[in-house]
PDB file with one MODEL, atoms N, CA, C and O in Angstrom:
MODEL        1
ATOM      1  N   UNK A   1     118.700  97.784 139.459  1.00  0.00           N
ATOM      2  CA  UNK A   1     118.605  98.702 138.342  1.00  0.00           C
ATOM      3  C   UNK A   1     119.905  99.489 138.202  1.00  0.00           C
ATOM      4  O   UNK A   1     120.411  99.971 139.216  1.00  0.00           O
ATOM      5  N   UNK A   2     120.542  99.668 136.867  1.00  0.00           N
ATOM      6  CA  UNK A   2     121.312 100.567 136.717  1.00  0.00           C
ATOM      7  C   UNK A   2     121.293 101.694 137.008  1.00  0.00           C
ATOM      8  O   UNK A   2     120.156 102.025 137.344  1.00  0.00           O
ATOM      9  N   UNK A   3     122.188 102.697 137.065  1.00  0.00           N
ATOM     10  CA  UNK A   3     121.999 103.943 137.543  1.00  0.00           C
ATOM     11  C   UNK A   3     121.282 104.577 136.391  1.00  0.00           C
ATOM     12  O   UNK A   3     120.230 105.116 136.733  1.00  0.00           O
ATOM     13  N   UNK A   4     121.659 104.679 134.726  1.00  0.00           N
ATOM     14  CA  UNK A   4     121.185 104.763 133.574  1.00  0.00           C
ATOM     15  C   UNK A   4     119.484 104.582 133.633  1.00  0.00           C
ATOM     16  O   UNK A   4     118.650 105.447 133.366  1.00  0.00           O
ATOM     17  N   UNK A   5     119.274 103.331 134.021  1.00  0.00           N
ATOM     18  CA  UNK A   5     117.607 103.009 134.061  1.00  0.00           C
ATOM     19  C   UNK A   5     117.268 104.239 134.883  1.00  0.00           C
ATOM     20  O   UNK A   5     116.799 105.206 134.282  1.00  0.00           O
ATOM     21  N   UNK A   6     117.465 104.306 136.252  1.00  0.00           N
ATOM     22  CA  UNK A   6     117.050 105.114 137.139  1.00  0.00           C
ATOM     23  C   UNK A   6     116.926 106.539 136.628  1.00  0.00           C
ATOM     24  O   UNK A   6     115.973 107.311 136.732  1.00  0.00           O
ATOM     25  N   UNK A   7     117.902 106.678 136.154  1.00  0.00           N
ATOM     26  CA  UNK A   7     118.033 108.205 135.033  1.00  0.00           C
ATOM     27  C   UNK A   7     117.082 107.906 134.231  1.00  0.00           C
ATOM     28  O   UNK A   7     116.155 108.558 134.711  1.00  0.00           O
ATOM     29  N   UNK A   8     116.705 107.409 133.404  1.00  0.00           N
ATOM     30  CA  UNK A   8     115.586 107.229 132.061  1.00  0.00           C
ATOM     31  C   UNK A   8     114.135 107.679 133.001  1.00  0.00           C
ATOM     32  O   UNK A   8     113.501 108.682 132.675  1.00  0.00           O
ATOM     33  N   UNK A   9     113.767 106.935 134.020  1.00  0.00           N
ATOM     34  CA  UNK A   9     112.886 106.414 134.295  1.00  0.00           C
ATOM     35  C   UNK A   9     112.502 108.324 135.529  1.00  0.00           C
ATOM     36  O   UNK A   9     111.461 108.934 135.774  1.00  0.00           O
ATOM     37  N   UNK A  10     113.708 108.520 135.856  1.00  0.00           N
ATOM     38  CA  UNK A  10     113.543 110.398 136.267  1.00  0.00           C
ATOM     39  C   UNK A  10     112.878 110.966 134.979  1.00  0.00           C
ATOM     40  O   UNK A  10     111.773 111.504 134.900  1.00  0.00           O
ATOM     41  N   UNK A  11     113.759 110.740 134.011  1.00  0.00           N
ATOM     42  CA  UNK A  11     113.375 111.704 133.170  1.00  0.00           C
ATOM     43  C   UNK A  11     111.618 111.477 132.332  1.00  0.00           C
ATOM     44  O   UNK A  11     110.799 112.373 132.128  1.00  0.00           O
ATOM     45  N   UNK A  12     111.487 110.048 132.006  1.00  0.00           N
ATOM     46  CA  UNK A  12     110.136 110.258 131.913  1.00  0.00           C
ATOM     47  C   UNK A  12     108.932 110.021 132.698  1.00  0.00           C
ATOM     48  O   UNK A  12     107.895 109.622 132.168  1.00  0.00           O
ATOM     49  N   UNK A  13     109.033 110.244 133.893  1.00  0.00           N
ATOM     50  CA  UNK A  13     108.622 110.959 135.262  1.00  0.00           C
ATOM     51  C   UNK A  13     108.052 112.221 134.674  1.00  0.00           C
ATOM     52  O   UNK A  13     106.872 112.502 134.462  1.00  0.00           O
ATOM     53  N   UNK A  14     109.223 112.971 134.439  1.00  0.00           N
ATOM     54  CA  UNK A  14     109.477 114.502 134.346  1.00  0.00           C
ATOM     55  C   UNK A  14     108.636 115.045 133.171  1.00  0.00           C
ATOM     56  O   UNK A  14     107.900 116.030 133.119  1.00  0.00           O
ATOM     57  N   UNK A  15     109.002 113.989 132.110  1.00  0.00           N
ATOM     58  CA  UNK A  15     108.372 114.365 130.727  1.00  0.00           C
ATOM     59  C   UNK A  15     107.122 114.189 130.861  1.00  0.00           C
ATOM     60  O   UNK A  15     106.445 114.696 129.966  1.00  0.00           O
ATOM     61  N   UNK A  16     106.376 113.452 131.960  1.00  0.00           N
ATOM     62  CA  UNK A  16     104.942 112.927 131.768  1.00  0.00           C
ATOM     63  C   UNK A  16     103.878 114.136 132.059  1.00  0.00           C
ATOM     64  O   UNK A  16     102.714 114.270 131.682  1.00  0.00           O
ATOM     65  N   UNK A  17     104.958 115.208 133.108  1.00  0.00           N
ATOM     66  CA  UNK A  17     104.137 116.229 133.427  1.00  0.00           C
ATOM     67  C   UNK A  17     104.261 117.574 133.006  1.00  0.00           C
ATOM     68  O   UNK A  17     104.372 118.482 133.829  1.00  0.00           O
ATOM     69  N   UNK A  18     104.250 117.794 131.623  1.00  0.00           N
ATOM     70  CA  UNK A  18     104.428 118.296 131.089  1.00  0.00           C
ATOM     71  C   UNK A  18     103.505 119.010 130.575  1.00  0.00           C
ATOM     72  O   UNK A  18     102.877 118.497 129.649  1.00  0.00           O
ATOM     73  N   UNK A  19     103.144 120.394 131.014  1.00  0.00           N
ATOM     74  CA  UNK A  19     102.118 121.364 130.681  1.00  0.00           C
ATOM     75  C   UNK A  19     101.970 121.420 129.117  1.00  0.00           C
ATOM     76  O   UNK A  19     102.800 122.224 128.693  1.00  0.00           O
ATOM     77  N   UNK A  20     101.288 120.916 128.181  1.00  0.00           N
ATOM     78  CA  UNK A  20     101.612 121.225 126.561  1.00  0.00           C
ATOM     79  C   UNK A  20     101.269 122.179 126.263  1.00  0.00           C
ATOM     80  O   UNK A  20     102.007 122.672 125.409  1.00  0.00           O
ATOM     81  N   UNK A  21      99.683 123.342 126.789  1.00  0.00           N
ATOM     82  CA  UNK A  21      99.307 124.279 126.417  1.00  0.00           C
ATOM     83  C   UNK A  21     100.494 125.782 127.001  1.00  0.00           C
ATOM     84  O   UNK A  21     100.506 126.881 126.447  1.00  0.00           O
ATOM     85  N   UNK A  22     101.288 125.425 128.097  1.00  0.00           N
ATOM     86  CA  UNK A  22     102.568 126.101 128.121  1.00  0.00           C
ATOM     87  C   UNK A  22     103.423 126.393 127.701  1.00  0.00           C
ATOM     88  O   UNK A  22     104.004 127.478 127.730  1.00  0.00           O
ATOM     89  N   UNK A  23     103.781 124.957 126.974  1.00  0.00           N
ATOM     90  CA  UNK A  23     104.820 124.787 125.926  1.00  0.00           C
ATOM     91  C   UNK A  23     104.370 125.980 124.614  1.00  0.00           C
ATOM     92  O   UNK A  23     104.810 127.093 124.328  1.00  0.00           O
ATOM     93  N   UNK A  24     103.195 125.040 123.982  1.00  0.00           N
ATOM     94  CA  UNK A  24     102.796 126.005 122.913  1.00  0.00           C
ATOM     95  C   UNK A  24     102.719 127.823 122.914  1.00  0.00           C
ATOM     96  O   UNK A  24     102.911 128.627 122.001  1.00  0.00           O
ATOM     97  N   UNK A  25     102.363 128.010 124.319  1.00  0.00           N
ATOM     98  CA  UNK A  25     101.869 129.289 124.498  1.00  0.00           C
ATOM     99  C   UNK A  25     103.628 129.727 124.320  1.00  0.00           C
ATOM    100  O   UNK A  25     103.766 130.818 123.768  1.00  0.00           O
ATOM    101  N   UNK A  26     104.480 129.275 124.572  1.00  0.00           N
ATOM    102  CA  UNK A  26     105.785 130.269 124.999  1.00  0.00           C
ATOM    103  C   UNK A  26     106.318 129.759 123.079  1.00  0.00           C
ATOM    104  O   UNK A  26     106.405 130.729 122.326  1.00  0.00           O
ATOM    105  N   UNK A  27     106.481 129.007 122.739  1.00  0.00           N
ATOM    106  CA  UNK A  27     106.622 128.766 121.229  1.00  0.00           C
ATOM    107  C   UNK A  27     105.900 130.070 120.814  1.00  0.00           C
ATOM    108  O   UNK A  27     106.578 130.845 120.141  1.00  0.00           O
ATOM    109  N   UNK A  28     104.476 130.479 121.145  1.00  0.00           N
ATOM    110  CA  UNK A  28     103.989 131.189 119.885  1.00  0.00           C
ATOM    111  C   UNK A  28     104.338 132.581 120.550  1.00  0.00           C
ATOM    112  O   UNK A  28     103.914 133.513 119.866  1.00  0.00           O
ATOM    113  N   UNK A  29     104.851 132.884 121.444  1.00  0.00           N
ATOM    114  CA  UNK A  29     106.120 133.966 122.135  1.00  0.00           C
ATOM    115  C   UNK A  29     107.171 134.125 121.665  1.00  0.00           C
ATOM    116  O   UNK A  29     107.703 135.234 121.719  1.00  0.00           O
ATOM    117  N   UNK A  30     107.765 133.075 121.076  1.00  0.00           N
ATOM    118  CA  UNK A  30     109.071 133.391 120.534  1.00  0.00           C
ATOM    119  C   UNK A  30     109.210 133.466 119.076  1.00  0.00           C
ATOM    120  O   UNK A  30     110.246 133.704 118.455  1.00  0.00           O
ATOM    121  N   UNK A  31     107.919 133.208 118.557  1.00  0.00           N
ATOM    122  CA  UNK A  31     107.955 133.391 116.531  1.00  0.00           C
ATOM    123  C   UNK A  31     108.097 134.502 116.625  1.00  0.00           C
ATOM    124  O   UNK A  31     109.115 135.091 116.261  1.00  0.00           O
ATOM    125  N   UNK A  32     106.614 135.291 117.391  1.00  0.00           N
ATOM    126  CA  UNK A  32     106.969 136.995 116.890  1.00  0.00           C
ATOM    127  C   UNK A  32     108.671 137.682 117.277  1.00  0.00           C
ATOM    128  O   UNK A  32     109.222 138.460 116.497  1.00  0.00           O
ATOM    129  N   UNK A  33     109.117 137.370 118.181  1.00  0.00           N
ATOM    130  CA  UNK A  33     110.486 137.425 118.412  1.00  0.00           C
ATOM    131  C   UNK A  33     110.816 137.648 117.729  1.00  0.00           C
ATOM    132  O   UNK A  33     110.720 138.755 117.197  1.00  0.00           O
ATOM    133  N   UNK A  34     111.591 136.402 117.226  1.00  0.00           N
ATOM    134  CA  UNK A  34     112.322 135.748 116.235  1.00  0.00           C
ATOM    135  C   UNK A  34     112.451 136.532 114.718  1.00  0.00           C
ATOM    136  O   UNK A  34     113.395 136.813 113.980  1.00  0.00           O
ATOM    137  N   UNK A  35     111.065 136.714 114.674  1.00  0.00           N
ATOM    138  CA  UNK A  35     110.695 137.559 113.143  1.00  0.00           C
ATOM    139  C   UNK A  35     110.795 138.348 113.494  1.00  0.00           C
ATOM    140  O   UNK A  35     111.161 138.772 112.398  1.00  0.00           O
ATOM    141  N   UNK A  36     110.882 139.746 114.495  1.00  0.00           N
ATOM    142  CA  UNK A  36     110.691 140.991 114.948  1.00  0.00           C
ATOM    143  C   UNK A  36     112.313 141.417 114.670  1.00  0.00           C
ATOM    144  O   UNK A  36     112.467 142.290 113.816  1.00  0.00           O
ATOM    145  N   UNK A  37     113.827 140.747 115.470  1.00  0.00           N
ATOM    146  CA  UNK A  37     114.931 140.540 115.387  1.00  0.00           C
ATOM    147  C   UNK A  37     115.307 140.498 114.255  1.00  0.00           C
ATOM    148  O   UNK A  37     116.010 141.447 113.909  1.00  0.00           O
ATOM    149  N   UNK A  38     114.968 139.248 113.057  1.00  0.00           N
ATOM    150  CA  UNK A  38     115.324 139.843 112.061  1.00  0.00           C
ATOM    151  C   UNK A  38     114.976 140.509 111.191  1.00  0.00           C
ATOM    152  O   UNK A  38     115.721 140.781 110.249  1.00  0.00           O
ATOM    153  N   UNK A  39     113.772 140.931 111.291  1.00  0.00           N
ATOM    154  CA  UNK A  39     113.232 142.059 110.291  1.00  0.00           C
ATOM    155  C   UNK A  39     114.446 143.373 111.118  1.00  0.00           C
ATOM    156  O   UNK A  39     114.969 144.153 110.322  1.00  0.00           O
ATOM    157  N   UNK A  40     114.842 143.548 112.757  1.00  0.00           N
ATOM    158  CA  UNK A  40     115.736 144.634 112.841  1.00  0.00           C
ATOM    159  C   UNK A  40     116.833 144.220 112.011  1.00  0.00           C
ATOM    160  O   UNK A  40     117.105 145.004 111.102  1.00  0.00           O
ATOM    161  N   UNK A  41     117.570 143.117 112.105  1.00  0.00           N
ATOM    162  CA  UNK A  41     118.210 143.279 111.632  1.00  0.00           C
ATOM    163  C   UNK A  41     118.437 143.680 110.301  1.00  0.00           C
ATOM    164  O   UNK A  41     119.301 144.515 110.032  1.00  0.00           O
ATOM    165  N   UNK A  42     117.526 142.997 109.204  1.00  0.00           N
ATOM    166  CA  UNK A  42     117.578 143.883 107.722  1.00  0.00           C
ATOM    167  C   UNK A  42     117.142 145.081 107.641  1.00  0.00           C
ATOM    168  O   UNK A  42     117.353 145.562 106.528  1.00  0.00           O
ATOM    169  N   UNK A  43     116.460 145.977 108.580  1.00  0.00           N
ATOM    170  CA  UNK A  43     116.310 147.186 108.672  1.00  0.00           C
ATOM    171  C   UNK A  43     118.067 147.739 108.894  1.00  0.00           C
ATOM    172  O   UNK A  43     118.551 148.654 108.228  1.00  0.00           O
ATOM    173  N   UNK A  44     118.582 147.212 109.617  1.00  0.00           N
ATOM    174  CA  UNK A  44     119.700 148.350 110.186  1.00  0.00           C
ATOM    175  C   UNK A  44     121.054 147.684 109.062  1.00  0.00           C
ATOM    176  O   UNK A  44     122.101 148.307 108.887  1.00  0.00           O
ATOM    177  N   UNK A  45     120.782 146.469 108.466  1.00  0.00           N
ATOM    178  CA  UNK A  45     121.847 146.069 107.286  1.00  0.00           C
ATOM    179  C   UNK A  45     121.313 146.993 106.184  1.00  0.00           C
ATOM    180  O   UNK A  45     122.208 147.702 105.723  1.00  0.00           O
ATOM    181  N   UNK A  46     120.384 147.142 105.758  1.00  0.00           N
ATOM    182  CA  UNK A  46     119.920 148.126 104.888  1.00  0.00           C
ATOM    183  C   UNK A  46     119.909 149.398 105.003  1.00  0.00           C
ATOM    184  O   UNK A  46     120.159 149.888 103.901  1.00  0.00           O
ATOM    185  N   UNK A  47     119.742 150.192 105.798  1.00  0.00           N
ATOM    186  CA  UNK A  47     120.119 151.461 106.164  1.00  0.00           C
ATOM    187  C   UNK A  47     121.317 151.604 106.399  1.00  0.00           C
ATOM    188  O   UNK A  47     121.715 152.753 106.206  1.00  0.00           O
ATOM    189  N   UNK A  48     122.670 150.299 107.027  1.00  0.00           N
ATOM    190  CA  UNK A  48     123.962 150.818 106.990  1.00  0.00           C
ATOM    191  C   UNK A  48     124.608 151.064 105.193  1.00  0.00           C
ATOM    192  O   UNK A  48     125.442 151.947 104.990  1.00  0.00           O
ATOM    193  N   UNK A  49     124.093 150.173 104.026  1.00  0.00           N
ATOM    194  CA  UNK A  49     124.245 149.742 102.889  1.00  0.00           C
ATOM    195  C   UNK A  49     123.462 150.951 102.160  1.00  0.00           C
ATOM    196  O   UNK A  49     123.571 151.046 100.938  1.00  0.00           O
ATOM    197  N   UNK A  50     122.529 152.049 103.010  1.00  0.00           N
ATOM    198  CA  UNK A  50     121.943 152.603 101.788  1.00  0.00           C
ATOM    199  C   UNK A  50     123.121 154.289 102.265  1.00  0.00           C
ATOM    200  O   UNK A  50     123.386 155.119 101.396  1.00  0.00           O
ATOM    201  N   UNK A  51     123.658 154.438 103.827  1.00  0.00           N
ATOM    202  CA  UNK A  51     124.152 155.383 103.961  1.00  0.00           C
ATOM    203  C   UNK A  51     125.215 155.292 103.332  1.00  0.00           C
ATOM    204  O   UNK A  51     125.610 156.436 103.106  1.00  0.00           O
ATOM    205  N   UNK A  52     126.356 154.040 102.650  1.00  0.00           N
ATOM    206  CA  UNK A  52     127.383 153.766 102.470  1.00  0.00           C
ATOM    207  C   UNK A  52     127.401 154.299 101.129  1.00  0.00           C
ATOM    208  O   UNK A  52     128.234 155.101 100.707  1.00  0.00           O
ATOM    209  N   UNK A  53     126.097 153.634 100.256  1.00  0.00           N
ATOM    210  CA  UNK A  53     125.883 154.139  98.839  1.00  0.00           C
ATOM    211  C   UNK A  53     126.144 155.340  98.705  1.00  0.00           C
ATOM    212  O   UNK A  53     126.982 155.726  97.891  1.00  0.00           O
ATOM    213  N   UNK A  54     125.322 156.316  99.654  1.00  0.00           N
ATOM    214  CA  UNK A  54     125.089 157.715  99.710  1.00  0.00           C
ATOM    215  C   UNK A  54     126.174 158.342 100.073  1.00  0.00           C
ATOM    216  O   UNK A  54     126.059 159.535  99.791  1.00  0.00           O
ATOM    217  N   UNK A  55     127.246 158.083 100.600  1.00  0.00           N
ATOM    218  CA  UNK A  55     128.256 158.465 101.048  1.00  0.00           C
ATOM    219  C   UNK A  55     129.294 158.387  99.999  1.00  0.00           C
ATOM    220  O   UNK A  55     130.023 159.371  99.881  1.00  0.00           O
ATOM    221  N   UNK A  56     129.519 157.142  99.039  1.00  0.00           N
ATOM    222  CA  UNK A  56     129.892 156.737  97.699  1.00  0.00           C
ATOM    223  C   UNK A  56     129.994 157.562  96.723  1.00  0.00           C
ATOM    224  O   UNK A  56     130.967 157.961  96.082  1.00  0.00           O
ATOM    225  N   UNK A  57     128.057 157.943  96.634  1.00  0.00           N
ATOM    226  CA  UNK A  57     127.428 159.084  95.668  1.00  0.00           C
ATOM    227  C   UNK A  57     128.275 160.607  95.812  1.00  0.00           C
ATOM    228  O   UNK A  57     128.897 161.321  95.026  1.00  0.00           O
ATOM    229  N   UNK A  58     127.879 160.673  97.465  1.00  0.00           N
ATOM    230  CA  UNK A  58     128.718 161.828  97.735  1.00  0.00           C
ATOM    231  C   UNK A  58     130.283 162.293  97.123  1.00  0.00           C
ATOM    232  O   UNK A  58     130.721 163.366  96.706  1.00  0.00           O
ATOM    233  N   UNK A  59     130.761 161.193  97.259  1.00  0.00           N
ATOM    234  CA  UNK A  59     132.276 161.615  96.765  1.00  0.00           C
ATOM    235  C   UNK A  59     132.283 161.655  95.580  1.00  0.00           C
ATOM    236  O   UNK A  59     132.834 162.626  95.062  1.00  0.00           O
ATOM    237  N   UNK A  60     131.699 160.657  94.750  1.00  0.00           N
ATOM    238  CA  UNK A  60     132.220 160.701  93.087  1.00  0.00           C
ATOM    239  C   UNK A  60     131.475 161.844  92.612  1.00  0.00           C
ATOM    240  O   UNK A  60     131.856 162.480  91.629  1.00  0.00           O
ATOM    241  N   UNK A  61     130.224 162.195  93.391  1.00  0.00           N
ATOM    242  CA  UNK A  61     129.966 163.640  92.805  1.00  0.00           C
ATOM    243  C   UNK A  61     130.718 164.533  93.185  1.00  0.00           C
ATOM    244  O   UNK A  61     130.801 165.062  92.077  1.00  0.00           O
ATOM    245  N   UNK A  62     131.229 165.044  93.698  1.00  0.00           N
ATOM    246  CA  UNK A  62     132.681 165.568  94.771  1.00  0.00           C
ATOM    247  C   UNK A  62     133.629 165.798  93.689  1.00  0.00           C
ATOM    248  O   UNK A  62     133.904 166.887  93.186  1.00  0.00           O
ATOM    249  N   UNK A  63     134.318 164.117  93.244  1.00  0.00           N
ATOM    250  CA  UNK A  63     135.474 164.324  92.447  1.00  0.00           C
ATOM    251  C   UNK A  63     134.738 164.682  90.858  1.00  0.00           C
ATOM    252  O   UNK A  63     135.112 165.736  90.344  1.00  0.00           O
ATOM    253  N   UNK A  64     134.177 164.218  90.435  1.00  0.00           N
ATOM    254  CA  UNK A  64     133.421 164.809  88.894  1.00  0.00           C
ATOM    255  C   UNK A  64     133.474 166.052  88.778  1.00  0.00           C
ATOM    256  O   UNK A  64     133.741 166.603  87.710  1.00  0.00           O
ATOM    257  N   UNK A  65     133.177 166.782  90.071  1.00  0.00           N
ATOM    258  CA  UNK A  65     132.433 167.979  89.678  1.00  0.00           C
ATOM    259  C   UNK A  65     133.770 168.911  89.634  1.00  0.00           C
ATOM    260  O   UNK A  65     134.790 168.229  89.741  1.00  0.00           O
ATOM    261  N   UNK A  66     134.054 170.605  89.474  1.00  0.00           N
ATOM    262  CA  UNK A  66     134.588 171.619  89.242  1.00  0.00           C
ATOM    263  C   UNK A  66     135.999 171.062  90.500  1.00  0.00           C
ATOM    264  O   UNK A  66     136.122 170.228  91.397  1.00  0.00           O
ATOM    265  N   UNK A  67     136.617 171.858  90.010  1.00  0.00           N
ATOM    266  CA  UNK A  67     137.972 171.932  90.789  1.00  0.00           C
ATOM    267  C   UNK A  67     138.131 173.445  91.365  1.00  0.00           C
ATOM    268  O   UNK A  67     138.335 174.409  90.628  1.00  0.00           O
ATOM    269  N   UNK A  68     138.009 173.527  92.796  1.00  0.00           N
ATOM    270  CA  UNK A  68     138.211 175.176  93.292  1.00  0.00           C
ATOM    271  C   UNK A  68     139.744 175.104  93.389  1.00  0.00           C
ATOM    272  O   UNK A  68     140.491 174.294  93.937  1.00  0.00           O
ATOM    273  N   UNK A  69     139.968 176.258  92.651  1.00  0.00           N
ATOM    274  CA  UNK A  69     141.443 176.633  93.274  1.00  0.00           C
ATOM    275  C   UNK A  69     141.814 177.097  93.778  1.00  0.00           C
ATOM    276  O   UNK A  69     141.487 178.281  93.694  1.00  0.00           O
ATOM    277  N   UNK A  70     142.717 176.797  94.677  1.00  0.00           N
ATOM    278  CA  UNK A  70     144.576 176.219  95.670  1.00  0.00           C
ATOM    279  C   UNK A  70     143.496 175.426  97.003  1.00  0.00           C
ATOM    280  O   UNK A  70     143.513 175.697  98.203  1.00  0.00           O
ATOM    281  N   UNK A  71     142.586 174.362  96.255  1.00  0.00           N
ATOM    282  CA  UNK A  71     142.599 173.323  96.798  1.00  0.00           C
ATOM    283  C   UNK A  71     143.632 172.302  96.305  1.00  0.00           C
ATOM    284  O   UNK A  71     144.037 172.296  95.143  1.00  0.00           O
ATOM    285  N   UNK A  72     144.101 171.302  97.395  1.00  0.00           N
ATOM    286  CA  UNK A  72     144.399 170.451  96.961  1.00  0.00           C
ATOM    287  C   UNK A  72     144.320 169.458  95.909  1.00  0.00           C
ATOM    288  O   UNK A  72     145.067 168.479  95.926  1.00  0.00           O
TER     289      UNK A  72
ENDMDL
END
């Protein structure tokens, strides 16, 4: 036998004993994850995008508004 066969023939050895209700159980572990991560992430892209606006707002209301003088 090739060394290749011998390798195949490890590996579905390996594959034969294969817990499936394990498998599944750690799959349905990592959806909520997965969705949890990026719901943070559009939480904290959206809150950096809504302080930026607000910060935006801030100034052009800033420059619109009255001029105090022997400010710059």
């Amino acid at each position: 036998m090739t060394t290749l066969t011998l390798a195949v023939d490890r590996i579905n050895a390996r594959a034969a004993t294969v817990d499936w209700k394990r498998v599944w159980l750690v799959a349905l572990m990592v959806l909520p994850f997965v969705v949890f991560y990026a719901a943070r992430l559009v939480v904290r892209a959206a809150g950096w995008a809504a302080a930026w606006v607000w910060a935006a707002g801030m100034e052009g209301w800033a420059a619109a508004g009255p001029k105090r003088e022997g400010a710059g």
